[in-house]
DRENKE-851967 format. One record per residue (C-alpha): x, y, z; residue in three letters; residue number from 1. Coordinates in steps of 0.2 Angstrom, whole numbers. Example, Ala and Ser with C-alpha at 12.3 -4.5 7.8 and 13.67 -1.06 7.14 Angstrom:
62, -22, 39, ALA, 1
68, -5, 36, SER, 2
***
This chain:
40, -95, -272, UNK, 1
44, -83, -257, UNK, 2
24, -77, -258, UNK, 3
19, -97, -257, UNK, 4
9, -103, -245, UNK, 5
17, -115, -233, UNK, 6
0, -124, -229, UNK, 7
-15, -128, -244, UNK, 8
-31, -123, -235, UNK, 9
-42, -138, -236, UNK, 10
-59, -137, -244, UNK, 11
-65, -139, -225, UNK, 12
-58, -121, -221, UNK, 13
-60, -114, -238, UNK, 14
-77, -114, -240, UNK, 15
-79, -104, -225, UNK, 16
-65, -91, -225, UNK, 17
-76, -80, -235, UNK, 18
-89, -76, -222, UNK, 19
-73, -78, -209, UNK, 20
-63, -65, -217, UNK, 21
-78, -54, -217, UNK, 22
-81, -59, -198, UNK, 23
-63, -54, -195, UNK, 24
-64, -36, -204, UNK, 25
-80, -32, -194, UNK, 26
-76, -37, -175, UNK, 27
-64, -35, -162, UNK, 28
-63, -53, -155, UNK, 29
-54, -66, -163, UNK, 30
-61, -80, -173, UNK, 31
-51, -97, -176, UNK, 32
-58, -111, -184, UNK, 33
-48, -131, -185, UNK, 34
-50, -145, -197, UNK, 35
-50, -157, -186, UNK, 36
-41, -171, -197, UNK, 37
-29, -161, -204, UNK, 38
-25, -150, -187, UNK, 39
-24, -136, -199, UNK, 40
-29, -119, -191, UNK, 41
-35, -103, -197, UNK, 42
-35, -86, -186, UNK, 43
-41, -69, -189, UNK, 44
-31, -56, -196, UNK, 45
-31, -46, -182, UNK, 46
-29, -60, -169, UNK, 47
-12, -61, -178, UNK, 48
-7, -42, -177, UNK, 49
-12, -41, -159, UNK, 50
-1, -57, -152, UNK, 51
12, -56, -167, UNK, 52
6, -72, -174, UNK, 53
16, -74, -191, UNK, 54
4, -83, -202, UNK, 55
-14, -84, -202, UNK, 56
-15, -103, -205, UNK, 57
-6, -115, -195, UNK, 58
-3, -132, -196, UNK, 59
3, -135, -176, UNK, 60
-8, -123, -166, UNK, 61
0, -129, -149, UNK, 62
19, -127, -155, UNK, 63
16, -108, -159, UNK, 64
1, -102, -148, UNK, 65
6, -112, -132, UNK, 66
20, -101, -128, UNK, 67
12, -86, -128, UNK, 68
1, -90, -114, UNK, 69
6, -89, -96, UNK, 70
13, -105, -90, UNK, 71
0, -107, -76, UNK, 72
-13, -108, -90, UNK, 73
-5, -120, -102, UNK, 74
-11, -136, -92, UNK, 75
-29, -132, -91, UNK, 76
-31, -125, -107, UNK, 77
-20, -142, -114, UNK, 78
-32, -153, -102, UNK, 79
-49, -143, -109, UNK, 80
-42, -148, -128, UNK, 81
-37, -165, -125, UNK, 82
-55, -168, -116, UNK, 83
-62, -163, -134, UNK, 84
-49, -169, -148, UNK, 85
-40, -184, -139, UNK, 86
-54, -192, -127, UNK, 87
-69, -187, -136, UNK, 88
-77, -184, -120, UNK, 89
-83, -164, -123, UNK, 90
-87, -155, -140, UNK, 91
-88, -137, -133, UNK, 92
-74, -127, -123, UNK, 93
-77, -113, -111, UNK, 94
-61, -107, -103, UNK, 95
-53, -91, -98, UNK, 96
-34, -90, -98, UNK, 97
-19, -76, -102, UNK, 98
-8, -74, -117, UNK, 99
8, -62, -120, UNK, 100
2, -49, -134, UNK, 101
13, -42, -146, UNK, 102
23, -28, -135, UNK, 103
24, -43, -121, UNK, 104
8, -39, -108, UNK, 105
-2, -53, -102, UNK, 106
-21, -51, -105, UNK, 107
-36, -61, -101, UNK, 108
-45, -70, -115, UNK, 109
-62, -80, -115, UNK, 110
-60, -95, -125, UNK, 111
-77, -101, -134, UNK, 112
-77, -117, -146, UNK, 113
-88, -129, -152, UNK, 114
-83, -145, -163, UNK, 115
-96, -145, -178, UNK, 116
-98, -162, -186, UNK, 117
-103, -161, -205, UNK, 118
-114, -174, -213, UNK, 119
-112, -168, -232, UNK, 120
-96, -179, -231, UNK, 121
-83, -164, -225, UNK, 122
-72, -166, -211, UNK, 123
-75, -160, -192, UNK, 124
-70, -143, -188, UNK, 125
-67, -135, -172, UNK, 126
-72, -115, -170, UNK, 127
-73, -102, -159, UNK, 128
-70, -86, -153, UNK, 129
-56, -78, -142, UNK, 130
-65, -62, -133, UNK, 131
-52, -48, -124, UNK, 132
-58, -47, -105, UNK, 133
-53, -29, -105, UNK, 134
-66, -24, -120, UNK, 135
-78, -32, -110, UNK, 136
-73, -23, -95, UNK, 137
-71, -39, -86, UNK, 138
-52, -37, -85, UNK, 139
-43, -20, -78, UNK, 140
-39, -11, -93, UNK, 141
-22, -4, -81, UNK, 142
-15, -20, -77, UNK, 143
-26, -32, -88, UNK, 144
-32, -43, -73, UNK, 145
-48, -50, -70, UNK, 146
-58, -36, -61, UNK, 147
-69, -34, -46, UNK, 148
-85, -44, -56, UNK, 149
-74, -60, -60, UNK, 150
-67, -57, -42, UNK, 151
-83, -59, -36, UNK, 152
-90, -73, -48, UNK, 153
-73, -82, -42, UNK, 154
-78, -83, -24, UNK, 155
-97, -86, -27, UNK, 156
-89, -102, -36, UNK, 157
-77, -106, -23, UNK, 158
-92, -105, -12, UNK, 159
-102, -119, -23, UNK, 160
-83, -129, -23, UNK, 161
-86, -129, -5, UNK, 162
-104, -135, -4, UNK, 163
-99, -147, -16, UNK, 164
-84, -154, -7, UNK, 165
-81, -145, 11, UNK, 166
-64, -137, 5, UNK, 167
-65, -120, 11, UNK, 168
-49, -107, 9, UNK, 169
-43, -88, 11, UNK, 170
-48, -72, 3, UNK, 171
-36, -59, 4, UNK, 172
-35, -39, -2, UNK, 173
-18, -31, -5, UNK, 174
-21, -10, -4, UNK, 175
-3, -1, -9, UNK, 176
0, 9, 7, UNK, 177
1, 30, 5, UNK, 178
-2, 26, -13, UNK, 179
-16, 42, -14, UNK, 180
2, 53, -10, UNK, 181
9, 44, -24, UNK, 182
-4, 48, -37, UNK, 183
-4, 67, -30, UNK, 184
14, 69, -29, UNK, 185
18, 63, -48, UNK, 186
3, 61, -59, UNK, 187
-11, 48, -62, UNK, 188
1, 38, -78, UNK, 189
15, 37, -64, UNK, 190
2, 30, -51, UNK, 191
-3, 17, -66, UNK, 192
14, 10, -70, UNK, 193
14, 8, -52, UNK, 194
-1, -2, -52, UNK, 195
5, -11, -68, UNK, 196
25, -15, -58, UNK, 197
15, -21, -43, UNK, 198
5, -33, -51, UNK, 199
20, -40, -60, UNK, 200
28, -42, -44, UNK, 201
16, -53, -35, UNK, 202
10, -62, -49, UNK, 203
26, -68, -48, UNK, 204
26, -75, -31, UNK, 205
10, -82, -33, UNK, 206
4, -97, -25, UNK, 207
0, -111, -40, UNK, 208
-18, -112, -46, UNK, 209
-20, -95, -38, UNK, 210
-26, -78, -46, UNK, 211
-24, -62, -43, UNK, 212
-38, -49, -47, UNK, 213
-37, -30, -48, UNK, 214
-50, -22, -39, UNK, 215
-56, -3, -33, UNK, 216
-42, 11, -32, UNK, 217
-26, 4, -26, UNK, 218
-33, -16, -21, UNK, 219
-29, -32, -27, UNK, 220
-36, -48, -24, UNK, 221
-31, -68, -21, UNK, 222
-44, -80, -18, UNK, 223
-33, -96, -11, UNK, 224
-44, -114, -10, UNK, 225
-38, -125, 3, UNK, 226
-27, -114, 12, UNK, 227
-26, -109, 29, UNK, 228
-21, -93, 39, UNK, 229
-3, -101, 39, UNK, 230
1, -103, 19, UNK, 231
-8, -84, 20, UNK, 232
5, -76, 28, UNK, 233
18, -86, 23, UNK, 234
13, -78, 6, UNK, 235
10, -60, 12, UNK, 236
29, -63, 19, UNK, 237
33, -61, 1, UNK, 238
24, -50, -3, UNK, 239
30, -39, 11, UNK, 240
49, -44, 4, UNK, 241
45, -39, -14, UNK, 242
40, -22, -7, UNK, 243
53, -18, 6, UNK, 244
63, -6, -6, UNK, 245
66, 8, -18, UNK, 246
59, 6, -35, UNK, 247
61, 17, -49, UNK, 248
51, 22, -65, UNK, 249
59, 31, -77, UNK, 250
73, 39, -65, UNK, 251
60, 42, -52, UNK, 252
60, 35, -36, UNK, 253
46, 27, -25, UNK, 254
42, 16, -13, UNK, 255
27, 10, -7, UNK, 256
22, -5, 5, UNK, 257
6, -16, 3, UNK, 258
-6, -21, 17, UNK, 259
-18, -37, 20, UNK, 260
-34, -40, 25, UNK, 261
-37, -59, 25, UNK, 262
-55, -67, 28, UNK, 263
-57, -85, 30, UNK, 264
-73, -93, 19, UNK, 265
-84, -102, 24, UNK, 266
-81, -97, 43, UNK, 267
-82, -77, 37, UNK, 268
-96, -77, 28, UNK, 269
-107, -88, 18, UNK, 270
-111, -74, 4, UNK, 271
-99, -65, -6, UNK, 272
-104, -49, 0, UNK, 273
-101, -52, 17, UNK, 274
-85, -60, 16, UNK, 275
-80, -44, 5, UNK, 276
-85, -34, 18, UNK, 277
-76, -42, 30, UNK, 278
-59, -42, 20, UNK, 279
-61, -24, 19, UNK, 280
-65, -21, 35, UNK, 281
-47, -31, 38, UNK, 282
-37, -22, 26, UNK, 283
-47, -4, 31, UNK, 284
-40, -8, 51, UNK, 285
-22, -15, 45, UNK, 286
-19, 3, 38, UNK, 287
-23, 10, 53, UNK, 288
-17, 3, 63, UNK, 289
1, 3, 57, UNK, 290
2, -1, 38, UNK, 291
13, -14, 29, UNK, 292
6, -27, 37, UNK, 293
-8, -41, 36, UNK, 294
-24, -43, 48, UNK, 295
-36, -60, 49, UNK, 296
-52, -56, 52, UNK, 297
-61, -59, 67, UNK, 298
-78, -54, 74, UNK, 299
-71, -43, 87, UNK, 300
-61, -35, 73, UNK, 301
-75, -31, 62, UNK, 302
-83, -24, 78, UNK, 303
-71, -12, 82, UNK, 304
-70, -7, 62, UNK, 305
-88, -3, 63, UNK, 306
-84, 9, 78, UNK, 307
-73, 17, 68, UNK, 308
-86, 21, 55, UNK, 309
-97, 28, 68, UNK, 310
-83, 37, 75, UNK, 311
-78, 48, 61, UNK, 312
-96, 58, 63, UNK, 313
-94, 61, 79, UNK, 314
-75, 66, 75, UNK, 315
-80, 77, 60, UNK, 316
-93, 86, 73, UNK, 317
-81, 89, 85, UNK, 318
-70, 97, 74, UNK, 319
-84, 109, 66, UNK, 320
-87, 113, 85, UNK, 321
-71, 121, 86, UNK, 322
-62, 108, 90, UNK, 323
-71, 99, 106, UNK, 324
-68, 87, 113, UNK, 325
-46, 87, 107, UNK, 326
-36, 94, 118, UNK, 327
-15, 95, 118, UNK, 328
-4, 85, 128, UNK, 329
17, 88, 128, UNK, 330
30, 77, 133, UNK, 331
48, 84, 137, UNK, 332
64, 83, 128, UNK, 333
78, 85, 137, UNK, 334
97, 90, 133, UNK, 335
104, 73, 133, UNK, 336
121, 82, 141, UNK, 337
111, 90, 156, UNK, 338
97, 85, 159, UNK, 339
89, 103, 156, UNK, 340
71, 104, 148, UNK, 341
74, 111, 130, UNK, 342
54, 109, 122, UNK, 343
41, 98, 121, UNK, 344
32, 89, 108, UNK, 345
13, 93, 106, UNK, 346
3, 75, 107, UNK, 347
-16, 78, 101, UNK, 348
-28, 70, 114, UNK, 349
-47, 65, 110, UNK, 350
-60, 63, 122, UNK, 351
-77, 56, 115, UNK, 352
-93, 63, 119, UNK, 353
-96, 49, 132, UNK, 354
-81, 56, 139, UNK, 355
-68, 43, 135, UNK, 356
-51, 45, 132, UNK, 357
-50, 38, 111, UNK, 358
-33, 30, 109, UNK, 359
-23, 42, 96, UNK, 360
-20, 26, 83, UNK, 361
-39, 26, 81, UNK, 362
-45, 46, 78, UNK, 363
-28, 50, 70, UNK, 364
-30, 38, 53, UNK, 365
-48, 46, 51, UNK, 366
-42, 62, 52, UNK, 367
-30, 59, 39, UNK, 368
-42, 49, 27, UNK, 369
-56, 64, 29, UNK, 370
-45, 78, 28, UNK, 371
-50, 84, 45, UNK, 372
-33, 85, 48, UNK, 373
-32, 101, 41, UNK, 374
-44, 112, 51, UNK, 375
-38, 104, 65, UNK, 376
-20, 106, 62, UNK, 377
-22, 123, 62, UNK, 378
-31, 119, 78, UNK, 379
-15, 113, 86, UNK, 380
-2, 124, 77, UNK, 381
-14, 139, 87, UNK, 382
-14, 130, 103, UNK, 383
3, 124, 102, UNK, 384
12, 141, 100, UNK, 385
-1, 150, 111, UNK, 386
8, 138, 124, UNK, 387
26, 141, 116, UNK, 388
26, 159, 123, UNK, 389
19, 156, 138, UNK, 390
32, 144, 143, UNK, 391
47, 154, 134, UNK, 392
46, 167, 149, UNK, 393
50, 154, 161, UNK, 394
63, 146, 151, UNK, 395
69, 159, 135, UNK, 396
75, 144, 124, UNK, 397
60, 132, 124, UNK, 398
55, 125, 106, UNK, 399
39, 119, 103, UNK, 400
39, 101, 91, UNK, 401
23, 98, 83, UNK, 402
18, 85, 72, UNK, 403
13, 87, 54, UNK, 404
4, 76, 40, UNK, 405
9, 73, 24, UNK, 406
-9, 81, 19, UNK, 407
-3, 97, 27, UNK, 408
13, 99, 18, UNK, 409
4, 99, 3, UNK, 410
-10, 113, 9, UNK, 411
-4, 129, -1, UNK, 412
-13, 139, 14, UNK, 413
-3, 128, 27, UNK, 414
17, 139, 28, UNK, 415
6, 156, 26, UNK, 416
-2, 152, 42, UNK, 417
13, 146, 51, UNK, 418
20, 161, 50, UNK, 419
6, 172, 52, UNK, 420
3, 164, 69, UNK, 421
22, 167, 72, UNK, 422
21, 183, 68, UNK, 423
5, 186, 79, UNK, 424
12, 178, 93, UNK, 425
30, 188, 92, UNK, 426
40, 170, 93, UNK, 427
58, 168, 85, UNK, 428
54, 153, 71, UNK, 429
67, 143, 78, UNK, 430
56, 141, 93, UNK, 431
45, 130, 81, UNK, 432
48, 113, 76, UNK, 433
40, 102, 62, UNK, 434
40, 84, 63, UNK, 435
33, 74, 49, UNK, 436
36, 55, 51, UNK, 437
49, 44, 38, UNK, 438
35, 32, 34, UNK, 439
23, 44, 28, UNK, 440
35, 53, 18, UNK, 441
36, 51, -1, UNK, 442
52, 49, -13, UNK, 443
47, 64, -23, UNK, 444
61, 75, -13, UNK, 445
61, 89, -26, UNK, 446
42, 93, -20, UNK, 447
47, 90, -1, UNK, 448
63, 98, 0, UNK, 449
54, 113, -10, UNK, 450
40, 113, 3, UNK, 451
53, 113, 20, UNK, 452
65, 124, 12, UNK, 453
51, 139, 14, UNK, 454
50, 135, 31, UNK, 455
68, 135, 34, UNK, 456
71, 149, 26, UNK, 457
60, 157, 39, UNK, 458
69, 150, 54, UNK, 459
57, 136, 57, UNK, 460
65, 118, 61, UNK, 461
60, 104, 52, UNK, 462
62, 86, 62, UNK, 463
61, 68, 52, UNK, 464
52, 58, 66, UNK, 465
52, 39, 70, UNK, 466
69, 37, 59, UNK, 467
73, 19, 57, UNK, 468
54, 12, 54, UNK, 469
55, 13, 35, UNK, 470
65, 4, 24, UNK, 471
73, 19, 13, UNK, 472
80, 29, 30, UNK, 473
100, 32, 22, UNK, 474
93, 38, 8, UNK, 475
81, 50, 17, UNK, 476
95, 56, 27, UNK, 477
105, 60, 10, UNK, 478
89, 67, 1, UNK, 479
78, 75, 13, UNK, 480
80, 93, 19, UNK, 481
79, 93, 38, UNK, 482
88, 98, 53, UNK, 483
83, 85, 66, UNK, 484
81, 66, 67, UNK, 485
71, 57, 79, UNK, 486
78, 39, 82, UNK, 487
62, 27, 83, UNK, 488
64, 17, 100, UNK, 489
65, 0, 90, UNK, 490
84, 6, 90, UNK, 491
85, 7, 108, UNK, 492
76, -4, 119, UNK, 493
89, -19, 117, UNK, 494
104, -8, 118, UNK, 495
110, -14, 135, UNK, 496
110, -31, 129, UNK, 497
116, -28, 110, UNK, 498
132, -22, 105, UNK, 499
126, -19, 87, UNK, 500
110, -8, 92, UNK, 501
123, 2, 102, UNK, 502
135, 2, 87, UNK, 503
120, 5, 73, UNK, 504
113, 20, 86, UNK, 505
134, 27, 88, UNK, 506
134, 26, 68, UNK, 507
118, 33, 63, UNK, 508
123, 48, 76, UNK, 509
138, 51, 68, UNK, 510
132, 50, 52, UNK, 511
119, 63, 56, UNK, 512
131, 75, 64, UNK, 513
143, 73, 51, UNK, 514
126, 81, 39, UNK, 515
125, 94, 50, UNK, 516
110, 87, 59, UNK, 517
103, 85, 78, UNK, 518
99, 69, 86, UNK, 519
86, 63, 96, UNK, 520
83, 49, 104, UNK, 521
65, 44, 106, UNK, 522
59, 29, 118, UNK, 523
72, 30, 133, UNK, 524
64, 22, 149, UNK, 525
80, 17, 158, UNK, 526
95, 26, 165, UNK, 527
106, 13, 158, UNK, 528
99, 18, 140, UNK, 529
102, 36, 144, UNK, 530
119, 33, 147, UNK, 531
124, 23, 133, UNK, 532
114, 37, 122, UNK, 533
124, 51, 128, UNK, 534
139, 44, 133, UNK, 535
144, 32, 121, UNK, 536
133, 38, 107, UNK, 537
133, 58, 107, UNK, 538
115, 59, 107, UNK, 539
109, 81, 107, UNK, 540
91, 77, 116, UNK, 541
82, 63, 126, UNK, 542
61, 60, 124, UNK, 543
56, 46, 132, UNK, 544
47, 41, 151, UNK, 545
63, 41, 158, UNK, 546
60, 60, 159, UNK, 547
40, 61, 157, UNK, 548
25, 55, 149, UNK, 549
15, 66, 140, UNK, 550
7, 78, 153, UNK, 551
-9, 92, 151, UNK, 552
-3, 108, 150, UNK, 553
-7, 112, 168, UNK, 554
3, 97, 175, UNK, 555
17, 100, 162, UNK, 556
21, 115, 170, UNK, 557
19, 108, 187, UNK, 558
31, 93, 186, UNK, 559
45, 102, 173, UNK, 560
43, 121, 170, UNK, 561
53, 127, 185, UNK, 562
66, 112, 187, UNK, 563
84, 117, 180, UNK, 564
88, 100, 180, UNK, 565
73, 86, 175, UNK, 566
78, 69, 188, UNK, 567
75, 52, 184, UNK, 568
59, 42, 185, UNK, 569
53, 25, 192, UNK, 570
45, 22, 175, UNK, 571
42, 3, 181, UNK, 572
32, 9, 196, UNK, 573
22, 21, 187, UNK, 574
16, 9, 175, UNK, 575
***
């Protein structure tokens, strides 16, 4: 009895599940085919191994398939069958939608059927096929979402939906922010499951009747009909919160933010291609310009992105000239006790062939992106220390602070040539400083820490710059192996007015002192702030225009060399 079937298979089905089951054995989509009056169902055997499917005739397809598909299909895939089954008004089904598989991932299936009506005196059957996106390589085979093609047929239809009808909408790319380190730092199966947990995460939030796409590297992307800038950021909000903190895959720990470029359609483009081109070009300046962030696209955007293009040539043959065209600028830090110049942080300067002064948040990502960086960092460490020694015979306990990349911690030739230049220039290592910023910096703190630890053991300082911008910064303090933390000015420029900015700045001083570490204080432009800083917080140094801007060498030494004690400036006069 136990080896029964539940259901007789009706002559309908019988006669053809020899050539089915033959079908089955010898393809990898899925074949189903329904007796209409019956509402019996018969599937291919491996369409059940692959969704778990108990049995491979079924009497009520909807109670047992229905729940594996994701519940923003079930409607339209319900409305396509009652359109052929209940109102007779189609005979064929074309439809793609997801169902859950067998270990509980979502994938894309396209959904081919077509009722066949017998006039040998058998009953209507329904068949079709089921086809897996992914071995069509329409769907990403990481992620299992549609993939740049459909991304791209979706919009060319949104297009016709808005010749058809005027409704116009949004197009908007996701790119996972330092997710390159990510993949370098662990592996490329670590940087999948990323991927696979990202996508997760924001299909959750997703608006309804919207789909996300995986595109190139590290992009996703959600075509939104009838939506305007507002329901886009209002969306990209939660993304943003989704992000904002620590992750873990199998004990290890990451984090990584998400930027935006959105594009309206039809107002950005009335083709695909340039409306792609424009998203990009969005996405491409939200990186640069900051990260973890979403930019609209506008025409003067998109010109100052094509700019950009043109400026890494002229960049890349600047540096090949030996560095023309950069030159260094340093600001003064200041013992926050007595006002005495203690160092200077190194600030590369740029200055175009046409002889323009190129803001640093425009040449800096490119060098970054191209791996210019490196030459050039090299560049500035030479330069940098060349001035160190200089300026250590008018005042013996200068440091030097100097800015390093991600990119350059990772440059096995990098500590060899800090300490050769060191060594060739006869400084102490303490009189060098490395800073490398908290939002570049990666949860991998074994590789890091392994990294500074061959710089400290040599003497050199290390310095966790703009403290406070990430999301993770306790747990960098506790993990990361540094002797200097650089408060972000975010944390100071309300203090007058904000008893919890003084408190939070007085805590995180305390806390850092209590882990052995100095404390800076970046972004101080007011006397007041300086003495809440010092006096009320216990601040070691002070960087910010209340002592100096950032000055050429020759006016650096000019305005501070010789001073024992540096005075206040009229920073609102010299604006």
């Amino acid at each position: 009895m136990k080896n029964k079937p539940r259901y007789t298979i009706p002559a309908s089905l019988m006669r053809l599940k020899p050539y089915f089951d033959v079908l089955s054995r010898t393809s990898d989509v899925y074949y189903y085919i329904t007796d209409v009056e019956t509402g019996l169902t018969m599937f291919s055997e491996n369409w059940m191994r692959d969704f778990g499917m108990g049995r491979s005739v079924i009497n009520d397809i909807d109670a047992v398939w229905m729940p594996h598909l994701h519940p923003d299909d079930v409607d339209n895939l319900k409305k396509k069958k009652d359109e052929i089954f209940r109102h007779k008004q189609e005979k064929k089904i074309n439809i793609d939608y997801r169902a859950k598989d067998r270990d509980g991932n979502y994938v894309w299936l396209r959904c081919r059927g077509e009722l066949l009506e017998s006039n040998r005196g058998f009953p209507p059957i329904f068949a079709g096929v089921l086809t897996r996106l992914d071995q069509l390589n329409e769907a990403d085979k990481v992620t299992g979402l549609l993939n740049k093609e459909q991304f791209g047929q979706a919009i060319r239809e949104a297009l016709e939906e808005f010749r058809r009808t005027g409704m116009g909408g949004e197009i908007l790319l996701l790119g996972l922010d330092n997710f390159k380190i990510i993949n370098e730092t662990f592996n490329r199966a670590f940087g999948d499951e990323v991927l696979r947990i990202t996508a997760g995460q924001i299909q959750n939030i997703l608006p309804e009747d919207t789909h996300l796409y995986k595109l190139d590297g590290d992009v996703f992307g959600v075509i939104m009909p009838g939506a305007g800038e507002g329901q886009v950021t209002k969306f990209f909000k939660a993304v943003q919160k989704c992000m904002s903190r620590q992750q873990f895959i199998d004990g290890r720990m990451y984090f990584c933010t998400v930027s935006g470029g959105t594009v309206a359609y039809p107002q950005g483009g009335k083709e695909y291609q340039a409306l792609y081109k424009h998203a990009e070009a969005a996405l491409d300046l939200a990186k640069r310009d900051g990260k973890n962030q979403n930019v609209i696209f506008t025409r003067e955007q998109y010109n100052r992105w094509m700019r950009s293009l043109t400026m890494r040539d002229t960049i890349k043959t600047s540096v090949e000239n030996d560095c023309e065209g950069f030159s260094l600028f340093y600001q003064p830090q200041v013992d926050a006790s007595t006002r005495r110049l203690i160092g200077a942080e190194a600030l590369l300067r740029w200055k175009n062939p046409k002889g323009r002064m190129v803001a640093p948040m425009e040449f800096v990502p490119i060098l970054e992106e191209t791996k210019m960086i490196l030459p050039l960092g090299k560049w500035i460490v030479r330069e940098a220390l060349k001035t160190c020694v200089k300026w250590r015979k008018v005042v013996p306990d200068f440091t030097m602070s100097i800015n390093v990349s991600y990119a350059q911690i990772k440059d096995i030739t990098f500590f060899s040539f800090v300490r050769d230049v060191i060594k060739e220039y006869n400084l102490p290592p303490e009189a060098l400083t490395l800073e490398l910023t908290e939002s570049t910096i990666v949860a991998d703190w074994s590789f890091l820490n392994e990294q500074f630890d061959e710089f400290r053991q040599e003497g050199i300082h290390i310095a966790m710059d703009d403290f406070g911008t990430g999301y993770s910064s306790l747990a960098y303090l506790k993990n990361l192996s540094c002797d200097i933390v650089k408060v972000d000015r975010e944390f100071v420029k309300h203090i007058t007015e904000s008893d919890f900015d003084r408190e939070l700045v007085q805590y995180t001083v305390t806390l850092c002192h209590g882990l052995g570490m100095h404390v800076c204080i970046e972004g101080v432009e007011e006397k007041e702030v300086y003495d809440i800083v010092t006096k009320d917080c216990g601040a070691d140094c002070i960087q910010g225009y209340l002592f100096g801007r950032p000055f050429s060498e020759s006016d650096f030494e000019e305005q501070y060399l010789t001073k024992e004690i540096l005075e206040y400036r009229d920073v609102k006069n010299e604006r």
